[in-house]
C-alpha positions as CSV (number, residue, x, y, z in Angstrom):
1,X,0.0,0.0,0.0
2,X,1.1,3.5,-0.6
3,X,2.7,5.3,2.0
4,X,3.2,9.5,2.2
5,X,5.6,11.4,4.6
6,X,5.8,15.1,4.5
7,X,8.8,17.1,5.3
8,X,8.0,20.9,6.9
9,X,10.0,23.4,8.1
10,X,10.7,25.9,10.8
11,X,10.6,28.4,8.1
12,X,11.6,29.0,4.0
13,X,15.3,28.2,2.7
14,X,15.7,25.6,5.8
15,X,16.6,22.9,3.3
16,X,13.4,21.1,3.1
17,X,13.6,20.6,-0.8
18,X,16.8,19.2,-1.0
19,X,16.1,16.7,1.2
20,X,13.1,16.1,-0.1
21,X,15.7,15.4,-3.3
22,X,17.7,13.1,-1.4
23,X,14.9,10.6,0.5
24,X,13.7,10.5,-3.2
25,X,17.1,9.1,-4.4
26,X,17.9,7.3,-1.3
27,X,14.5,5.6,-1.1
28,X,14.5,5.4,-4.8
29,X,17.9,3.3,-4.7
30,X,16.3,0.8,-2.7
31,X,13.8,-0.4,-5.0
32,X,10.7,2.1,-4.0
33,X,8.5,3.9,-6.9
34,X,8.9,7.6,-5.3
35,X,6.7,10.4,-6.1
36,X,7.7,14.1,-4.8
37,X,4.9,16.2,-4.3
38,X,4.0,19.8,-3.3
39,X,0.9,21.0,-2.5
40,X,1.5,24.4,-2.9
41,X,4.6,26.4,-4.3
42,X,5.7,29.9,-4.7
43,X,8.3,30.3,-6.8
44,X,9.3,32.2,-10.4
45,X,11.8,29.6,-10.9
46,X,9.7,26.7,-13.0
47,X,9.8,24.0,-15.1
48,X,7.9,22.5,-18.0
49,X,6.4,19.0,-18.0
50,X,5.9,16.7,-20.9
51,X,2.0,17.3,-21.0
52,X,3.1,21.2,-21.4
53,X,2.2,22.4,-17.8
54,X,4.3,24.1,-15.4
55,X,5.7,23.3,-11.7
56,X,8.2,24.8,-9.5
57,X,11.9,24.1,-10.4
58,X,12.5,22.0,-6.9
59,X,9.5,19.4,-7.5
60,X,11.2,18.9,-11.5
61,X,15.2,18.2,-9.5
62,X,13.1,15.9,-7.0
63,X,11.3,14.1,-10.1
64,X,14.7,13.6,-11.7
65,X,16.2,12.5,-7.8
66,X,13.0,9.6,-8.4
67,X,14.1,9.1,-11.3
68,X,10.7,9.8,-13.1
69,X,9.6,12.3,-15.7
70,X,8.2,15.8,-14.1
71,X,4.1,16.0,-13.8
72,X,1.9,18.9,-13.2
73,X,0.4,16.2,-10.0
74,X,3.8,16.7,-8.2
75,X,3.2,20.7,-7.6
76,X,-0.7,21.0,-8.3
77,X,-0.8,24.7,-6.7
78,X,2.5,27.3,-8.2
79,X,1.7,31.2,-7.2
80,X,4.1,32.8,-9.5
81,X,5.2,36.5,-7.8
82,X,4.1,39.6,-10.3
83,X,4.3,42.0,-6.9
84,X,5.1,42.3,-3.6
85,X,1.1,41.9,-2.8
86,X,0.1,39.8,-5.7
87,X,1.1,36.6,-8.1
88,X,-0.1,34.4,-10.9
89,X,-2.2,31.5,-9.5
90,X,-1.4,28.0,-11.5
91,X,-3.6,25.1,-11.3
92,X,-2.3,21.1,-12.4
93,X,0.2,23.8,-14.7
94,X,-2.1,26.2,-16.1
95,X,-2.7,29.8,-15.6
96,X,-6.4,30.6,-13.7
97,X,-5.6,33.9,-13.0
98,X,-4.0,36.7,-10.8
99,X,-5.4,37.0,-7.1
100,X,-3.7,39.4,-4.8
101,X,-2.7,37.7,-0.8
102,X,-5.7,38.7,0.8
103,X,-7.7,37.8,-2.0
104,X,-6.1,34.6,-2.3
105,X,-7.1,33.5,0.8
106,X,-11.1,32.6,-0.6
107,X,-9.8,30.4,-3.2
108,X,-7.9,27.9,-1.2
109,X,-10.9,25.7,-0.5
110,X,-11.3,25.2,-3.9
111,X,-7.8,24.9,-4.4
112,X,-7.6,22.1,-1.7
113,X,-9.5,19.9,-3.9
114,X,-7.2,20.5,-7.0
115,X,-4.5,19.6,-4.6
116,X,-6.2,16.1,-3.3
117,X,-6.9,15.1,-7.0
118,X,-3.4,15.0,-8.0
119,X,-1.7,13.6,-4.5
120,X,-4.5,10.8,-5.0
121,X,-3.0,10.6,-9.0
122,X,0.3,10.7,-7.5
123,X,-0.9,7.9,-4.7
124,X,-1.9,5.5,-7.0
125,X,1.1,5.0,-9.1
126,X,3.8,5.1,-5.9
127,X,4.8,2.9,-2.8
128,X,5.7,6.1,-1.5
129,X,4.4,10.0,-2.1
130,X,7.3,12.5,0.1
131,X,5.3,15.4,0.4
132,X,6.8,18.9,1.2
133,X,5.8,21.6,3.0
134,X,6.0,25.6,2.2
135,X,7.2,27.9,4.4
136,X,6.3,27.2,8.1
137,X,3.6,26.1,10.0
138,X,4.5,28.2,12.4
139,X,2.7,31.0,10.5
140,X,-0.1,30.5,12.6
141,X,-2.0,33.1,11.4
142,X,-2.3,31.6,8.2
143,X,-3.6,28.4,8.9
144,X,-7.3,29.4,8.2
145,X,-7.7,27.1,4.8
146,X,-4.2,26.2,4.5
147,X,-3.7,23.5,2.3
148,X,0.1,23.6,2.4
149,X,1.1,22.2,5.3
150,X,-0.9,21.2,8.3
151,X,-3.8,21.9,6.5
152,X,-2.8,19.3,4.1
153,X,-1.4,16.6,6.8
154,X,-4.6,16.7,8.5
155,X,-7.1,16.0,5.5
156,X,-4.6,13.4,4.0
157,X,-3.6,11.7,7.5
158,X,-0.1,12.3,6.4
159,X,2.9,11.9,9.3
160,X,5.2,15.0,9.4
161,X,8.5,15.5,10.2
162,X,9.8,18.8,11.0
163,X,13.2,20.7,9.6
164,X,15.3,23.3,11.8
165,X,18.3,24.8,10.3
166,X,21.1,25.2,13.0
167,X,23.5,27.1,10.4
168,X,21.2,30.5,10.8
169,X,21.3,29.8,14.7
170,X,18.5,29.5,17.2
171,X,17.5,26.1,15.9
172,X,16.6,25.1,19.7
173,X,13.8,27.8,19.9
174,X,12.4,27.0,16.5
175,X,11.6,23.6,16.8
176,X,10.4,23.5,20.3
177,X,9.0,27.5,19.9
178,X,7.0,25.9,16.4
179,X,5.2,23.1,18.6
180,X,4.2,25.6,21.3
181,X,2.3,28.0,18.6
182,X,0.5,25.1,17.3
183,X,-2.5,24.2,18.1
184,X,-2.7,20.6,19.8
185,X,-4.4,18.5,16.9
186,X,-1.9,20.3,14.9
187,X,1.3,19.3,16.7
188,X,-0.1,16.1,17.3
189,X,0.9,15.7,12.9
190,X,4.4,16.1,13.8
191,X,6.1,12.5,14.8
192,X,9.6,13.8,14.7
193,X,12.4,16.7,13.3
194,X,15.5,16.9,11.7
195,X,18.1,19.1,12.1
196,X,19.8,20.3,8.8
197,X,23.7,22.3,8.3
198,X,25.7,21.6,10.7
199,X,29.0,22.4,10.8
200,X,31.9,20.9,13.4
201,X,31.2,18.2,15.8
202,X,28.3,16.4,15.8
203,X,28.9,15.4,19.9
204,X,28.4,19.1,20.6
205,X,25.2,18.8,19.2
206,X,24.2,15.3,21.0
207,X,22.8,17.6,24.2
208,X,20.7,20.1,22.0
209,X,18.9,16.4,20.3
210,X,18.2,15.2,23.3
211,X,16.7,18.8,24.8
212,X,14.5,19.0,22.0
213,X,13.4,15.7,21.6
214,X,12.5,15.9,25.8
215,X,10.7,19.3,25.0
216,X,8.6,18.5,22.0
217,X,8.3,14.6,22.3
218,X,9.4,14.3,18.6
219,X,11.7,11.9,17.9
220,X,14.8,13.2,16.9
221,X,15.5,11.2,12.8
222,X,19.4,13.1,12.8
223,X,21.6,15.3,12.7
224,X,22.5,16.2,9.0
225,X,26.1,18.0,8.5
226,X,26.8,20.6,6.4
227,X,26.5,19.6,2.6
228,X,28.6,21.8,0.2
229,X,28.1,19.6,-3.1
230,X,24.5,21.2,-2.2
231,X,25.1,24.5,-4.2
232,X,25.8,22.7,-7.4
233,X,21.9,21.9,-7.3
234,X,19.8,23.9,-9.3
235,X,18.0,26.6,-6.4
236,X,14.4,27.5,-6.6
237,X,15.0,30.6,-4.9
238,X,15.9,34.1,-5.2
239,X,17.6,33.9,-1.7
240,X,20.0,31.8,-3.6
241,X,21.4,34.4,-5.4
242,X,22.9,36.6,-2.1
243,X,25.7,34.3,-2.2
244,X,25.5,33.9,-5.7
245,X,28.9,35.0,-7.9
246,X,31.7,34.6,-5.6
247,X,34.6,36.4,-5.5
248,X,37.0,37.2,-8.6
249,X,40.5,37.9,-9.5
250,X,40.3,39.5,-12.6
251,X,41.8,36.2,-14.2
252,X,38.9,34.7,-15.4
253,X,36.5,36.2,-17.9
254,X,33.6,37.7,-16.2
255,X,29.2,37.2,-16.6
256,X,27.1,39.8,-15.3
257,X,24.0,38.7,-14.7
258,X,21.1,41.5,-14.0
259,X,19.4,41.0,-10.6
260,X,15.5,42.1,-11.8
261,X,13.6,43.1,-8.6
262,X,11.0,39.8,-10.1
263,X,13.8,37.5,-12.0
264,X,12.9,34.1,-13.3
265,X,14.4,31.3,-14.1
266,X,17.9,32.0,-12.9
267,X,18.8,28.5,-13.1
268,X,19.3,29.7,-16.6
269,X,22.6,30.2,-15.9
270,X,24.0,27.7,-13.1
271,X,25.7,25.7,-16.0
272,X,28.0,28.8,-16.5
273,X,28.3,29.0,-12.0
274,X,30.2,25.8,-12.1
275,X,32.7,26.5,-14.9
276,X,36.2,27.4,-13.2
277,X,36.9,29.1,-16.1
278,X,34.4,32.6,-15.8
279,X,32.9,34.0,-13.0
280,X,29.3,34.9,-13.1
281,X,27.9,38.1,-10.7
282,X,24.4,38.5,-10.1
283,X,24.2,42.4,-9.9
284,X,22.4,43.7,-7.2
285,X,20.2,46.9,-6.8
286,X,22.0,49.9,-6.2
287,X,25.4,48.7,-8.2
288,X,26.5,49.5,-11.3
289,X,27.3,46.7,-13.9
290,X,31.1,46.1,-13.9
291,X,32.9,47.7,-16.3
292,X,35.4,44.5,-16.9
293,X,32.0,42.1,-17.9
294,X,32.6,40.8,-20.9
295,X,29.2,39.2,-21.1
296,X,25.7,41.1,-19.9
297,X,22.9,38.3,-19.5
298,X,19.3,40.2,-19.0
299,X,17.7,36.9,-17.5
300,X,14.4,36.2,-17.2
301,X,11.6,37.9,-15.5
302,X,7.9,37.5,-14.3
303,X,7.1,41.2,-15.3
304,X,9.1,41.8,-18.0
305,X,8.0,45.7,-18.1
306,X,8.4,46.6,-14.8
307,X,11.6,45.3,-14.6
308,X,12.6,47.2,-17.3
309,X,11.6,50.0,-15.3
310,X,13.8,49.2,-13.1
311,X,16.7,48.6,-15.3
312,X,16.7,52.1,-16.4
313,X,15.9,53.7,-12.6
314,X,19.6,51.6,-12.0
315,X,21.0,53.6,-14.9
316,X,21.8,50.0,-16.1
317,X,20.7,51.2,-19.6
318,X,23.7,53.7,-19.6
319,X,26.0,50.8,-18.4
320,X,24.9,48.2,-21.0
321,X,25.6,50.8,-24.1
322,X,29.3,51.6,-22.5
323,X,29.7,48.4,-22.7
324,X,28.6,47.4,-26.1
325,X,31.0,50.4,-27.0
326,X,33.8,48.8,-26.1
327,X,32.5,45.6,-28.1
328,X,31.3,43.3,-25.8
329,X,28.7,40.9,-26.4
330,X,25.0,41.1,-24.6
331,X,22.8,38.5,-23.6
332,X,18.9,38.8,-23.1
333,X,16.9,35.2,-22.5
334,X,13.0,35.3,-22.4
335,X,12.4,38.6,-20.5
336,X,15.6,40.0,-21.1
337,X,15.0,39.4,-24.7
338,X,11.8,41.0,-24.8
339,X,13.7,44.0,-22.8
340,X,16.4,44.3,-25.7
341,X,13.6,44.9,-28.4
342,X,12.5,48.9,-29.5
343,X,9.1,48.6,-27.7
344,X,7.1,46.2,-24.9
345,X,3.5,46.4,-25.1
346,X,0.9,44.7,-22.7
347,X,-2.7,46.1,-24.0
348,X,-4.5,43.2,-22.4
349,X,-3.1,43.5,-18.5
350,X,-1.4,40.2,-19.3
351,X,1.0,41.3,-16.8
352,X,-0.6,44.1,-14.5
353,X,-2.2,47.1,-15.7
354,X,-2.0,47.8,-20.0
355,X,0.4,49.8,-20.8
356,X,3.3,50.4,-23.3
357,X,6.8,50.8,-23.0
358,X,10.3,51.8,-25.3
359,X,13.1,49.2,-25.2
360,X,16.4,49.4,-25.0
361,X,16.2,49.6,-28.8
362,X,19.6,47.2,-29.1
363,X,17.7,44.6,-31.1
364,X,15.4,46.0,-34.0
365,X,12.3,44.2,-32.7
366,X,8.9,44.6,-30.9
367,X,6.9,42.6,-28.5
368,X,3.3,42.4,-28.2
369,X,1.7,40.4,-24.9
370,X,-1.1,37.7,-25.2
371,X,-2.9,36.1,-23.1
372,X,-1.6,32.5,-24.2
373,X,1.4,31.2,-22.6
374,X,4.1,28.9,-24.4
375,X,5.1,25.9,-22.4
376,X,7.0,23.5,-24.3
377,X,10.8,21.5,-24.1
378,X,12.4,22.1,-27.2
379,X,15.4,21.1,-29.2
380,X,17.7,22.4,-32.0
381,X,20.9,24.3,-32.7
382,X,22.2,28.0,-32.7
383,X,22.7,29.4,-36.2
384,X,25.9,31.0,-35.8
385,X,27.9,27.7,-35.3
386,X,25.6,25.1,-35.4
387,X,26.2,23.7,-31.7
388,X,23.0,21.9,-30.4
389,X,21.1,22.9,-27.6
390,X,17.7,21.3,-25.5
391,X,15.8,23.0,-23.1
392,X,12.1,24.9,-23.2
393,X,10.1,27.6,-23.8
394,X,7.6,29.0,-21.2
395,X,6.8,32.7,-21.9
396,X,3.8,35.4,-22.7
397,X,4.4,37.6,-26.1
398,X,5.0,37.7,-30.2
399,X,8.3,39.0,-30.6
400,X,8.6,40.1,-34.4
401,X,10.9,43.0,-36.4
402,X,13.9,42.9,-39.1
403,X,16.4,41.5,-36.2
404,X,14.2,38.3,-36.2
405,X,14.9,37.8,-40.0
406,X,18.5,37.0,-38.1
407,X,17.2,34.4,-36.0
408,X,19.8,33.1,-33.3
409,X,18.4,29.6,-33.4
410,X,16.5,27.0,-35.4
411,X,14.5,24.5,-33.4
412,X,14.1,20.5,-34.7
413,X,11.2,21.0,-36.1
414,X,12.2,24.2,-38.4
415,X,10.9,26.9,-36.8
416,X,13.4,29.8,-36.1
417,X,13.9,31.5,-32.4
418,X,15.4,35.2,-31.6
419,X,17.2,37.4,-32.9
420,X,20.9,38.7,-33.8
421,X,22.1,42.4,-34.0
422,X,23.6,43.8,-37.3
423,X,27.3,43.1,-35.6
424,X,26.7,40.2,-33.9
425,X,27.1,41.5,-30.0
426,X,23.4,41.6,-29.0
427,X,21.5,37.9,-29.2
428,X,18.2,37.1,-27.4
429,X,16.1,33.8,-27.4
430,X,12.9,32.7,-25.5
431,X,14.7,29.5,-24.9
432,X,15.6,28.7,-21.3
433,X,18.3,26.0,-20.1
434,X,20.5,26.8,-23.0
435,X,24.1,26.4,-20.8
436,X,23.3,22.7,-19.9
437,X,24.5,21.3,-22.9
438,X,28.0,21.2,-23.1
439,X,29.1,22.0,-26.7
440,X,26.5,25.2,-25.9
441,X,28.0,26.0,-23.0
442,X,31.6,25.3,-24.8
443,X,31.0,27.4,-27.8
444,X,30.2,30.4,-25.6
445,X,33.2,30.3,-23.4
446,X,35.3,30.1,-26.5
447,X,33.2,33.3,-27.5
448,X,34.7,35.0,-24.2
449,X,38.1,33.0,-24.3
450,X,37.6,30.2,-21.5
451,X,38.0,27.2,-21.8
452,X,35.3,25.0,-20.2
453,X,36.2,22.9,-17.3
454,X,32.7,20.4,-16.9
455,X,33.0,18.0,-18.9
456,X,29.2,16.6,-18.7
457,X,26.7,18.9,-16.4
458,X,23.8,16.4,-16.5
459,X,25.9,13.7,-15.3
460,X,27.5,15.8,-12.6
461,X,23.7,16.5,-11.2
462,X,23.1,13.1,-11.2
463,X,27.0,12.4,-9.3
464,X,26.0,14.9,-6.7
465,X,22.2,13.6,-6.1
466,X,23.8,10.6,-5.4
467,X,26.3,11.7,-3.1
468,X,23.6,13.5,-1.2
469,X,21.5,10.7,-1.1
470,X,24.4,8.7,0.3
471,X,24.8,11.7,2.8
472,X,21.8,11.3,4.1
473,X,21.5,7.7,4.6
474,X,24.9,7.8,6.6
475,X,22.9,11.0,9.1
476,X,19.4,10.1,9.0
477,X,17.7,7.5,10.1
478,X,16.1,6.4,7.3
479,X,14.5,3.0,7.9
480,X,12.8,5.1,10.8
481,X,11.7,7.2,8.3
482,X,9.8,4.5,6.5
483,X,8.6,2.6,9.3
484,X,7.1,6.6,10.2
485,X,4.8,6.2,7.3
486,X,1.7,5.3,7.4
487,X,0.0,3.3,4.9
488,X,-3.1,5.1,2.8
């Protein structure tokens, strides 16, 4: 019979997807048909399935980690940020609309039933469904309809175990401070905790286990160390990107890669992260773009005109033509594509309210935004050099002008994609995950004069989920774990 844990967490970015990644692999290893599943996700960092629906990045690595193909079931419920007060609600991967939070709130009970369809779809073809939580329960004053964690766990019977990250400290008062806010039938759903990052000596830890498991009555499942492999895992969110692009020497070629107040899809360009032979620099708010970049990327974004809004308010506009000046090349992918263009219209609200905008006018092109989205994996090969690429398309707007009659590349099936300036320095494409094929990736470091150092990204994903898999079976007790499930 099927059987479901969930994994919550004292609050966001505590690690609860990655481990979600590893059980999958780890219980995967050992012979069981795994299912990830999210009930509900916010995130502008998604993924296409084969059935041409979209789900948050984390429940596509966890598929992969299972070792199954990606399914709108696994993430039923994405809210896609367009504000700091609003977001796009998607549904089993389609678009139902825009609600803003408080508005949001009425729709979860007919949300909840969207969300028990497809963990029942889920259910059906697994021995075991690992369900993740969002956020924290702790956000007590939330739980009214909450379908995304205890809310969940309750109407599904579903055992929970409970994730406290020691590495941002207080990790004690979390975990014992989250069962005292609950409610008793509440806390009752969690059987046991996890503690995630640490760094040192385990034995200085041993006390703080047994204080918390005495406190809470949880029973403690480990003590997980510190996992660095971990960043070589696509992220799912923005967070991510504070530590993103380390420090430089000025050896190395240098990627600057435009920090939009609403970015999207910035695993776009994790490929590139792990190459020893650039450095890649998210640029923040309030910087200017370095003058040494010798490649711009304008990534993707959820509201492509406001963050071109923003772009100009960071003079970023003046930084990008200085740059071009001294003949460097320019990047724009989806979004950032659509920014490079002479014009960005939205005459039917597809993205907030209509309205109109100039472009950066570096690609002789305009964009026009309809109300159907593209969602679709796609293969094919740039035009300039004919190196093959596979990733997919998911993106709002007709993009048409002279600069497309210079397409930048040609999918399988014939159609053309993007577009080229007159001198070759300024490319855009709707196509996201372009840097995961090698010879891609290759043929662009040549472009900036680095030689790449991976020699196979997919296969280094697939090294590291294993490693953390093995990681996790050395530090969790993971037959506990199993035996904690109950069976539906």
């Amino acid at each position: 019979m099927t059987r479901a844990l969930m994994i919550q967490g004292t609050g966001s970015d505590v690690g609860k997807s990655l481990l979600v990644a590893g059980l999958a692999r780890a219980f995967t290893r050992r012979g069981l048909r795994v299912r990830p599943f999210k009930p509900q996700n916010m995130s502008n960092n998604a993924a296409v399935t084969a059935d041409g629906g979209e789900i948050g990045r984390a429940q596509a690595l966890q598929a992969r980690a299972a070792r199954v193909a990606p399914s709108v079931h696994m993430n039923p419920v994405l809210l896609k940020p367009q504000s700091e007060i609003g977001a796009q609600v998607v549904v089993q991967g389609r678009m139902i609309g825009t609600a803003r939070a408080r508005d949001y709130q009425a729709w979860k009970p007919r949300l909840m039933e969207s969300v028990l369809d497809s963990f029942e779809r889920l259910r059906a073809d697994s021995d075991l469904v690992l369900v993740e939580g969002a956020g924290s329960p702790a956000e007590v004053n939330l739980r009214k309809g909450d379908i995304a964690n205890m809310g969940f766990a309750r109407a599904t019977n579903t055992p929970v175990v409970i994730v406290g990250d020691i590495d941002r400290g207080g990790v004690i008062a979390s975990l014992v401070g989250t069962q005292a806010v609950l409610e008793p039938a509440d806390a009752a759903m969690i059987r046991g905790f996890i503690v995630n990052r640490f760094r040192g000596d385990p034995t200085l830890f041993a006390d703080g286990m047994a204080l918390i498991a005495e406190r809470t009555g949880w029973t403690p499942f480990g003590l997980v160390p510190f996992f660095p492999e971990a960043g070589r895992l696509p992220p799912e969110d923005a967070v991510a990107l504070d530590v993103a692009g380390a420090g430089r020497d000025g050896s190395v070629p240098l990627i600057a890669v435009l920090r939009f107040p609403h970015i999207a899809n910035f695993d776009d360009l994790d490929p590139l992260r792990q190459e020893p032979g650039v450095a890649v620099a998210f640029v923040p708010p309030g910087e200017p773009i370095p003058a040494e970049a010798d490649l711009i990327v304008l990534p993707g974004s959820k509201t492509t005109i406001d963050d071109l809004d923003f772009l100009r308010a960071q003079g970023w506009d003046i930084d990008i033509r200085a740059h071009l000046r001294r003949g460097r090349r320019v990047l724009g992918l989806c979004g950032g594509y659509q920014m490079l263009g002479r014009a960005i219209a939205d005459p039917q609200g597809i993205e907030g309210a209509p309205r109109a905008l100039p472009g950066l006018g570096l690609l002789d092109i305009e964009t026009v935004m309809t109300a159907e989205k593209r969602l679709v994996a796609v293969t094919g090969t740039t035009l300039a050099d004919d190196e093959p690429f596979s990733g997919y398309e998911m993106h709002v707007g007709d993009t048409t002008g002279p600069d497309a009659a210079r397409p930048f590349l040609r999918f399988a099936d014939g159609r053309a994609d993007g577009a080229v300036s007159a001198d070759g320095l300024v490319a855009g494409t709707y196509v996201h995950g372009l840097f995961a094929n090698d010879r891609q990736r290759a043929a662009w470091l040549a472009r900036l004069g680095a030689a790449p150092g991976l020699t196979n990204y997919e296969a280094g994903i697939e090294a590291v989920l294993d490693r953390f898999a093995d990681h996790l079976e050395a530090h969790l007790d993971c037959d506990g774990l199993l035996r904690l499930c109950r069976p539906l």
